[in-house]
N, C-alpha and C positions, 0 to 999 in steps of 0.2 A: 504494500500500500504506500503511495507518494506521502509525503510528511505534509501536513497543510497548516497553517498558520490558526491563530488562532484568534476571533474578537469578539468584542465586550459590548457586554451589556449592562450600563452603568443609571439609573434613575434613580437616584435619592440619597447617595450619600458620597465619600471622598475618593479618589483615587489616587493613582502617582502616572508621568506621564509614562507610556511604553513606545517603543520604537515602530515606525510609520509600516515599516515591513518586519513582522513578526514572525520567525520561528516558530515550528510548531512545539517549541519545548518552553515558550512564553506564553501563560494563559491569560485568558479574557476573566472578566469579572462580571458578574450580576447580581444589583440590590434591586428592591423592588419595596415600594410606602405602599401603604393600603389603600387599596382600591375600591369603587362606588361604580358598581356596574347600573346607567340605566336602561331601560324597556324601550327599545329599538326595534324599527320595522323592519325586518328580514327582506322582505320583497325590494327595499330600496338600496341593498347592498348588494346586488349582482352577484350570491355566492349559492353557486347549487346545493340544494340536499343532496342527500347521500341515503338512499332508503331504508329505511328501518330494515328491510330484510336481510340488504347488505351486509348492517350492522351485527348483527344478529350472529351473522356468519365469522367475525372475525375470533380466533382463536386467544383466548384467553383465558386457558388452561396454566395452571401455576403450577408447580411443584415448589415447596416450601423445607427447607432447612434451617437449624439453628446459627445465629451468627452474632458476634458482635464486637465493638470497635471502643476503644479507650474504656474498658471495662462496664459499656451498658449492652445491655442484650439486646435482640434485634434477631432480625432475618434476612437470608439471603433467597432472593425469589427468581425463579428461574420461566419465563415465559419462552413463548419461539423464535422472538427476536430481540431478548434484553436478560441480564441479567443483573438484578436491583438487588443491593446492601443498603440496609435501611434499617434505624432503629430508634424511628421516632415513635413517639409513648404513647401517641393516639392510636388507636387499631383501627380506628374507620379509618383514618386516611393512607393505614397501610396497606388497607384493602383494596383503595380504589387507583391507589399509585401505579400499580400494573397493569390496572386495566384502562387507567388513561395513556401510559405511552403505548401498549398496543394498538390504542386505537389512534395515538398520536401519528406513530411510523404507516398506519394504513395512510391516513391523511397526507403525510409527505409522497408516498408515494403515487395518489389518485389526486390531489387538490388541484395540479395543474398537469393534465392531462396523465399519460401512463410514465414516470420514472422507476427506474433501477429498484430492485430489491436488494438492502442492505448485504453485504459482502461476509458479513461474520455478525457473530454476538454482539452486541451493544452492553456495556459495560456501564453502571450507572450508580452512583455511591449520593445518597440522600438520608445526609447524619441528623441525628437528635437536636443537636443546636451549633452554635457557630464555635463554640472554644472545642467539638469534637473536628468540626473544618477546620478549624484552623491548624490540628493537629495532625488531618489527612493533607491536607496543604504543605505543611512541610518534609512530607512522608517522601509525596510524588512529586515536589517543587522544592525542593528547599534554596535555590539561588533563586527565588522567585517569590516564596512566600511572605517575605517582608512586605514588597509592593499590593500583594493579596491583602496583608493584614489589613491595611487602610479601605478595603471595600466596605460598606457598611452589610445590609441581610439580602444575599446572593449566592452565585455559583461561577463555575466555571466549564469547559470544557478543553479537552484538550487531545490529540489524535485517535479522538471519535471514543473518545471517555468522559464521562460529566461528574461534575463533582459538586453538591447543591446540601442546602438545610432547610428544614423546616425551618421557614421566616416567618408563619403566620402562628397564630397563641389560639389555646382554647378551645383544637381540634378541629380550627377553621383549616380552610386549606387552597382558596383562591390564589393568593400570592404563590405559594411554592407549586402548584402547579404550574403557575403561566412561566414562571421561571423551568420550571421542567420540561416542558412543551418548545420552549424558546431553546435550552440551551439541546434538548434532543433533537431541535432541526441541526444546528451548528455540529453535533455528531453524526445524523446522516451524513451532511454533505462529504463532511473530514475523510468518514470510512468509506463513502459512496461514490461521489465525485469526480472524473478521471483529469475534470480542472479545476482551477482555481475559479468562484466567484467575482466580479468586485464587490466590495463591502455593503453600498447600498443594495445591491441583491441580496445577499444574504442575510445583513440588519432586516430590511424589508421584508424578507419572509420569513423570517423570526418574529418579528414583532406579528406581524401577519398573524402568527399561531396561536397568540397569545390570548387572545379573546375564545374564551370556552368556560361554561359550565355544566354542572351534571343538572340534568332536568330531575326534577320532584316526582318519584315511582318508577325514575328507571334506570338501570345502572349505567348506561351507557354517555358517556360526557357528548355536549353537543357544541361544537364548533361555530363560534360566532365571530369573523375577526372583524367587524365593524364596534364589536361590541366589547372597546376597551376603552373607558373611562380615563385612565391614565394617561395615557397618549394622546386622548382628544383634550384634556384638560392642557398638558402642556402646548398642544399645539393652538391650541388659541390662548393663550400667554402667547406666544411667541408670536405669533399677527398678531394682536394688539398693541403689543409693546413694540412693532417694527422691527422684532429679531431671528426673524425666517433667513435661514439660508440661502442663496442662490440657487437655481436647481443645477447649475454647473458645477458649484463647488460639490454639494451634493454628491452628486455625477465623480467626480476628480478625486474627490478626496477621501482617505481611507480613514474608517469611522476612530484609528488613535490619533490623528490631527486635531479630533473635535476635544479633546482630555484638556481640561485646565481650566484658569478661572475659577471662582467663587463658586464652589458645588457643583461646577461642571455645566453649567447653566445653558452651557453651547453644545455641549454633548447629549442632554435633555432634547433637547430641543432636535438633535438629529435623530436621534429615534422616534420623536413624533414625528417628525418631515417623510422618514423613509416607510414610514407604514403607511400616512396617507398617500405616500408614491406605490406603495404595493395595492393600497385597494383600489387605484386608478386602473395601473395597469394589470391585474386580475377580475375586473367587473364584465364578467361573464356576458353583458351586454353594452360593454364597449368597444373603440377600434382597436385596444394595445394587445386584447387579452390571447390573439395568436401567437403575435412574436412575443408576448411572455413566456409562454410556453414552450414556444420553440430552444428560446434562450436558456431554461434552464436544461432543458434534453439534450442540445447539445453540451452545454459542460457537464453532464451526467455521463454521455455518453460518447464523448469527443467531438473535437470541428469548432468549439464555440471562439477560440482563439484565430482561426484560421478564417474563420467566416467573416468576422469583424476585420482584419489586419486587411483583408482581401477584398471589401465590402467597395467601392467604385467612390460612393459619397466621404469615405475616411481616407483614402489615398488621396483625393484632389483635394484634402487639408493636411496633408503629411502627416498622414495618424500614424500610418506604418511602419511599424517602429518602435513608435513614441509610450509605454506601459506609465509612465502618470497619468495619461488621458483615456484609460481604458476601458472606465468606467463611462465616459462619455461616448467613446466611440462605440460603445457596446449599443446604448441606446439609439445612437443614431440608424448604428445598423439593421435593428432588429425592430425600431419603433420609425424609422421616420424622420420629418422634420423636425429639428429642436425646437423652433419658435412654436410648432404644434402644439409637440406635446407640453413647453414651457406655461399656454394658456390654456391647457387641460388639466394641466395638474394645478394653477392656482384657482380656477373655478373649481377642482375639489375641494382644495382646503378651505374655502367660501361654503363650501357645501355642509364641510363637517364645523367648522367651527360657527355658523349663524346658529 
């Protein structure tokens, strides 16, 4: 498997800055504040169901053993494409942990058209609290775990293994899922992927994942990514105060540029940008949502590097070549005009934040 880089998912607390091109033995981070999901109309987010029968059908068969980490007990749960060490103290939420990333990894692999099934096991460590992270943090990072310590309630992932805690109290379990869900796209790709993304792809469809709850009678979590309060919050903070990104830098720039500043306020602010750039170009009844698709299949599947470098509209701007503008020349090539899709995506963000 190619080694793949690794990045962050940073909302609510401190970090340190990491280097613009990451190593994959340099992890990402993610906090996550508590979240206020409101009652949103399905039909106006262009995202298919997925039929209950489907559902139904995906396997979610456990086998459970005894396990546990810095002396608390726990279990190690072995499903058909994960296997989770876990030893947080609520038992509903260990029950439904495995049954939301199997049906997390079905999603990655159906949400935008047919991708790769996962290469191996998925590898998944969701400890009891942060002082048992921080102590796996140094296990598997330790030239790295200092920069780790300063994340506030998050996770990590790093070549196509996640490393996450229960952030939420009380047997709640919204936060640490959207963090699990997020950071088990970031391990698809890692183990899956035969390229590299650029970051707003992959921020983008992470964050993308992160809106889901279990519906009231039935065990199965239901996928809502319109339906994330966090992200729509900061992102109108961000239009109002006139602190939206370009969609070029956006586009250009690799999401550890955004690190710094007063809480990170700039890097906030890119994960709202890049999820309302995922629901733009994922809206099932818009013009992006082919070459969305297209786009990620080829980096699943190879050519997406070659298709862009070779695309006619990025050669007669000398893109060929050029890997800082990669992100942008991706878009050009698989979406179009920039000035297009520049006043498609700010009539979305008009859309989500009125």
């Amino acid at each position: 498997m190619r080694m793949k880089r690794i990045l962050l998912l940073l909302t609510g607390c401190g970090s340190v800055p990491l280097a613009n091109e990451m190593p994959s033995s340099q992890p990402a981070a993610s906090a996550l504040s508590a979240t206020q999901i409101p009652n949103v109309n399905s039909a106006l987010a262009g995202v298919s169901q997925v039929p209950m029968a489907v559902l139904n059908e995906i396997n979610t068969d456990i086998e459970i053993a005894p396990w546990s980490f810095a002396g608390k007990p726990g279990r190690v749960m072995s499903t058909q494409h994960y296997l989770i060490h876990s030893n947080i103290r609520f038992e509903r939420v260990m029950d439904r942990l495995p049954v939301l990333l199997e049906h997390a990894i079905f999603r990655y692999q159906t949400a935008f058209g047919t991708l790769p099934k996962p290469k191996s096991t998925l590898d998944t460590y969701v400890l009891g609290d942060r002082n048992q992270w921080l102590a796996k943090t140094r296990q598997v990072l330790p030239q790295q775990a200092a920069s780790l310590a300063s994340i506030g309630r998050g996770g990590f992932a790093v070549n196509g293994t996640g490393y996450l805690y229960y952030i939420d109290w009380a047997g709640r379990d919204r936060d640490t899922f959207a963090i699990a869900v997020h950071e088990g796209w970031h391990q698809y790709v890692q183990s899956t992927f035969r390229e590299e993304i650029p970051s707003w792809l992959d921020e983008g469809v992470a964050t993308y994942m992160e809106g889901l709850r279990f519906v009231p009678l039935d065990k199965n979590p239901a996928f809502r990514p319109w339906d994330n309060w966090q992200r729509r919050r900061r992102l109108r903070d961000s239009a109002r105060s006139g602190r939206l990104i370009s969609l070029e830098d956006l586009l250009d720039r690799p999401v550890q540029s955004f690190i710094g500043g007063r809480r990170n306020q700039e890097l906030l602010g890119y994960y709202a940008q890049v999820w309302a750039l995922a629901l733009l170009l994922a809206d099932q009844n818009g013009p992006y949502r082919d070459g969305f698709e297209q786009m990620l299949q080829d980096a699943a599947n190879g050519g997406f590097r070659r298709k862009v470098m070779n695309h006619p509209a990025v050669i007669s701007r000398g893109g060929r070549g050029r890997n800082a503008h990669l992100g942008r020349w991706a878009a050009i090539a698989y979406f179009g005009d920039l000035e297009e899709l520049k006043a498609a995506y700010k009539e979305k963000i008009r859309d989500l934040t009125s």
